[in-house]
N, C-alpha and C positions, 0 to 999 in steps of 0.2 A: 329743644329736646323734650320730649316726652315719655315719661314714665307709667308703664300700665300696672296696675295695680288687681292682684287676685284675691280678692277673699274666700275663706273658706267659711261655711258655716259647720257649726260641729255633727252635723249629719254628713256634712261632703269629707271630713277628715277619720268618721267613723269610718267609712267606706273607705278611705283611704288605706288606713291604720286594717281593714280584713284584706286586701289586698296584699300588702306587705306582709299579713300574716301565710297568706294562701302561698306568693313567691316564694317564701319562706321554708315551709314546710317542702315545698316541691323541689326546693333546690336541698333540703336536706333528704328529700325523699330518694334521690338519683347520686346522693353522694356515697363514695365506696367507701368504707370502713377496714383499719388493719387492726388486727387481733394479737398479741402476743403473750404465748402462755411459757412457763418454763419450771421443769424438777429441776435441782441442782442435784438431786438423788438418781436421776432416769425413769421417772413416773412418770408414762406416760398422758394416766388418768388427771394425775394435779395439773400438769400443763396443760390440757386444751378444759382446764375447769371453765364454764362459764362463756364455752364456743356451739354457738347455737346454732346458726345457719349461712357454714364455710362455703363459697364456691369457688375457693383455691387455695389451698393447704399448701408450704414447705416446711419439711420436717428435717433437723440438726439436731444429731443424736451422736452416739459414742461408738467405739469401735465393737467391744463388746455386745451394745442392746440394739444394734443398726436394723439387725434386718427383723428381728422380734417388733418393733417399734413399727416399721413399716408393715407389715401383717395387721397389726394391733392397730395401726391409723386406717387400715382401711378397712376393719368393721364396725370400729366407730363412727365412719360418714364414707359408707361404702357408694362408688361413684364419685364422689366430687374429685376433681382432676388436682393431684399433688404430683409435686415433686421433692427429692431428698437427696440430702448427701451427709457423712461425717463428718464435724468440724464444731469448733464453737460459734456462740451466738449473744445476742445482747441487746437491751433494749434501755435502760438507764443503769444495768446492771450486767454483766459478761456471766453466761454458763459455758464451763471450763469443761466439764465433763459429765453432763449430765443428759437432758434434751432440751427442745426446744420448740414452739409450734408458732410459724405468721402467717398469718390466715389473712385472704381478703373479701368482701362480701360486701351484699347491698350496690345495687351500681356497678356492677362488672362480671363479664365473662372470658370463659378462657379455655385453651385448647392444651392438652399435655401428651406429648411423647419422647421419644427418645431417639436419639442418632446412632447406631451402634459399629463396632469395630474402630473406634476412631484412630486407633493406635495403625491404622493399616489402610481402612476405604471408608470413612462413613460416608461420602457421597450417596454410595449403596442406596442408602434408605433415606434420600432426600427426598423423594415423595411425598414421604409422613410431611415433612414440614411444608412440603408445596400445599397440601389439603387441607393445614392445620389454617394457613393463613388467608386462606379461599375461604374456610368457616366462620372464622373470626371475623371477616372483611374488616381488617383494620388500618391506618394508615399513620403515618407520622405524627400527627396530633392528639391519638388518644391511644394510641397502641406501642406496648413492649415488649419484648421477648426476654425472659427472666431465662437464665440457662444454670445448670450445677455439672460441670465436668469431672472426667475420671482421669482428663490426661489428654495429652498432644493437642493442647489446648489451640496452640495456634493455627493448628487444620482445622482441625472442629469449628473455630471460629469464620475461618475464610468459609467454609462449608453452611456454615449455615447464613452469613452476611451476603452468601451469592444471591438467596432467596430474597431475605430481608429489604435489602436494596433497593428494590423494584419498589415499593411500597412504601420507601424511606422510613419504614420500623425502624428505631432504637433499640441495642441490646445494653444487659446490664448484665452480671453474672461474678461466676469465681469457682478455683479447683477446690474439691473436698479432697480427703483424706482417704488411704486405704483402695484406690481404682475401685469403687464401688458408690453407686447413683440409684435411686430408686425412681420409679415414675408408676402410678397408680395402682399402687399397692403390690408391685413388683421390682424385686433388687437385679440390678445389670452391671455387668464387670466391663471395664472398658468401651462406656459409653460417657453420651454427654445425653441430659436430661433437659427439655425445656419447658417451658410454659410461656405462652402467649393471653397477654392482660389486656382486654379494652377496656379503658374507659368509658363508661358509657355518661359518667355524668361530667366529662371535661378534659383536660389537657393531661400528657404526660412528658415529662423530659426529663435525658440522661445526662449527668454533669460527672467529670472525671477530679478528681483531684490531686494534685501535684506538687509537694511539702520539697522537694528537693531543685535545686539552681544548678547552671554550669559553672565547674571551678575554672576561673584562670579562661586558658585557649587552647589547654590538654583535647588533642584531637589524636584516635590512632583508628589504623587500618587495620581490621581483625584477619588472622589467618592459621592457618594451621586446623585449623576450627573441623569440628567433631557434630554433626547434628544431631545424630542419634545419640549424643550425649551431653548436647547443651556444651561441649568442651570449646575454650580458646586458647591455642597453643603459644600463639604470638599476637604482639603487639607493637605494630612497628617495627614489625620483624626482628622481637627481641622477645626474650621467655614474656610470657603474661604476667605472672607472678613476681617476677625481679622489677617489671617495671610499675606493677602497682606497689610494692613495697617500698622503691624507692624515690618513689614523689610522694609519699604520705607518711614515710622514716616511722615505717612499725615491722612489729615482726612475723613472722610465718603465721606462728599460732592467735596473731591478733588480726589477719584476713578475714574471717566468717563474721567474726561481731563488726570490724569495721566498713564493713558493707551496707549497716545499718545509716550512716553517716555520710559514706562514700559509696555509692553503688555506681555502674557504670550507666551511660544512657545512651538507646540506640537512636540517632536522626531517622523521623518517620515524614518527611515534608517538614511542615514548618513545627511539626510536635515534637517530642523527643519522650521515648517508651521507656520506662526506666528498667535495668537487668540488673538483678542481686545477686549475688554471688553466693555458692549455693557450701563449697568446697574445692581446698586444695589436693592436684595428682600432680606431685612431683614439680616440675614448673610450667603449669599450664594450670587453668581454672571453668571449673566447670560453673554454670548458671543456671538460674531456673526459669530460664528461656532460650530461645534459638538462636543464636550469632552465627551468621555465615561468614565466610573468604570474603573481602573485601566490605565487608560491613562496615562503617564509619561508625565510630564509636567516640562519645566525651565522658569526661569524668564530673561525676555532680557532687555536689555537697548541700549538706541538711539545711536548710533556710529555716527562717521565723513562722514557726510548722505552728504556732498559735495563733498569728493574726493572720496566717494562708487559712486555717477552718475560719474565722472569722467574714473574714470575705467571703467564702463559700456561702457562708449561711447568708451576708446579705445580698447575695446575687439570688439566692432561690428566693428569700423570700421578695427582693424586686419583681425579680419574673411572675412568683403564686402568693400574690396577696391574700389567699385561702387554700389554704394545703388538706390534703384528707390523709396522705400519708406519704412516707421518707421511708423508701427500701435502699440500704446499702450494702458494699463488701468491702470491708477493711482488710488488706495484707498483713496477714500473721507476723511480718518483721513490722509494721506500724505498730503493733498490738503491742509488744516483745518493748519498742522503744520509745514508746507513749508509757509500760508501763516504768521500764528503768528510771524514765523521766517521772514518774510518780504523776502522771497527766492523763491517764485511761478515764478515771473517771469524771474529771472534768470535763476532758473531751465527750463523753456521753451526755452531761449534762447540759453543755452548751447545745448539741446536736439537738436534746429534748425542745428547745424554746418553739423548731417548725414544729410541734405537735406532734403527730405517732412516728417515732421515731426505731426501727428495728434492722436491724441485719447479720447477716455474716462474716467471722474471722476468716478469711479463703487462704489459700495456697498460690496465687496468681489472681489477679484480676483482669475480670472484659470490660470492654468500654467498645460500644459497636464492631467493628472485625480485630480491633487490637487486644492482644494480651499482653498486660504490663504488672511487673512488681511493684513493691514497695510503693502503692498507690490507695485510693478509694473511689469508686464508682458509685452511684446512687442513681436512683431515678423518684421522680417526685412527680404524685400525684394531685388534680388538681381537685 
């Protein structure tokens, strides 16, 4: 065996050493940056303090300062393509009721419109998104579609995943509050808002997450079922409500909180979508999702929702050994039972360790054409 030997003389390792500086710089040249400003008062000027040169703004503001906020965002960086909706937000820290600005920039562009009517056709104005994704050319490696809905999320979603599809784009997303979405500097009732993100300096991918397990072999067949109002009448062809009250030996008034715990979960192929229970009508139960007639349905319970984020983080960070940024949507009943458990903020902090770490408290979350509760979607930046 023979061994070849390289020496370097220290002129060959200067050169080396400006090289690795020149890669260097280039790969920080073309990396996208997230920004996260935030009032806990509704100021909008303190929150985007220190936002220099945004080319994709989401604004998370209050019911109250909603649509003032949006006017106000778009003469501050009038042009650049935003989208918004009401709701809280959070970055190592949760604003409850104030605003909120995540901004992305350096390295990426992006296309913003809106889908409207969804409660009835957004089809209608599938166009927009057919031209939005022709502009962007982007495809499954470096491209997102970031959405903010007002409702009927689960159309909305199939409605735009028809597009998406073709190009294997990933969606990420979640409902605001109030049926009220902004999209570049203008407020819309009964729409869904998106923005479309390339990468242009690397990878992007959406990871779903899922803190809750099947209990037992509890399987039922939903019926009675109400679409238009999220309602399930029966369960095994027994009231809805007699039969979750009496596999879990609690009482009427303790249904809404223990859905936190016990949600139902709908079979989607090999996934299972989880449905929270939203309220009790007499003995049926309404959701804050769609259950149809013969829908299969299981009953899940809470797992070790500490070492499930655990794992999460080390699967992103196996997959991005260098991350630029961590966009999530956390479900308001996560929020609600991370905080009972006195674990909100830890849970943010652990989140911090990939680096810019920001997102949304929603009402629902998307995770490519699925809308699910009681969950966390993210997509992560390379």
């Amino acid at each position: 065996m023979y061994i070849l030997s390289v020496l370097f003389y220290p002129a060959d390792r200067a050169y080396m050493r400006k090289i690795r500086n020149i890669l260097k710089l280039r790969e920080e040249q073309f990396s996208m940056r997230q920004f996260f400003g935030k009032s806990q008062y509704g100021d909008l000027t303190e929150a985007v303090r220190g936002l220099g040169n945004p080319q994709f703004i989401m604004l998370f503001s209050n019911k109250e300062q909603f649509e003032s906020h949006v006017h106000e965002l778009e003469k501050l960086y009038p042009g650049v393509p935003s989208i918004g909706c009401i709701g809280m937000c959070y970055d190592t820290n949760v604003v409850e009721n104030g605003v909120g600005v995540i901004a992305f920039s350096e390295g990426i562009s992006a296309a913003v419109n809106v889908l409207e009517e969804v409660s009835v056709m957004p089809v209608k104005y599938i166009d927009r998104l057919m031209q939005d994704v022709k502009r962007v050319n982007g495809s499954s490696e470096d491209t997102i579609c970031i959405d903010l809905c007002a409702g009927n999320d689960a159309c909305a979603l199939t409605t735009i995943y028809s597009v998406l599809k073709h190009r294997g784009i990933s969606l990420v997303g979640g409902t605001g509050d109030d049926n009220r979405v902004s999209a570049n500097g203008r407020v819309y009732e009964d729409a869904v808002a998106y923005g479309l993100v390339k990468n242009q300096g690397g990878r992007v991918k959406a990871y779903k997450e899922n803190i809750y397990q099947q209990m037992k072999d509890y399987r039922f067949i939903a019926s009675q079922t109400d679409k238009s109002r999220y309602l399930i009448g029966a369960l095994n062809g027994q009231p809805a409500r007699k039969v979750y009250q009496d596999i879990l030996h609690i009482s009427e008034q303790e249904i809404q909180t223990q859905t936190f715990k016990n949600p139902f979960g709908k079979l989607n192929g090999n996934d299972i979508c989880i449905v929270s229970i939203k309220e009790v009508v007499g003995d049926s139960l309404i959701c804050f999702r769609q259950v149809n007639d013969s829908d299969v349905l299981v009953l899940l319970q809470l797992g070790d929702y500490k070492a499930t984020v655990k794992n999460t983080i080390r699967m992103i960070q196996r997959d991005f050994p260098r991350i630029s940024a961590v966009f999530s949507v956390n479900c308001l009943f996560r929020y609600l039972l991370f905080n009972e458990n006195h674990y909100m903020q830890e849970y943010l902090n652990e989140m911090s360790v990939l680096g810019s770490h920001a997102g949304l408290v929603g009402y629902g979350e998307h995770y490519n054409n699925r809308f699910v509760n009681q969950s966390m979607s993210c997509v992560v930046f390379e």
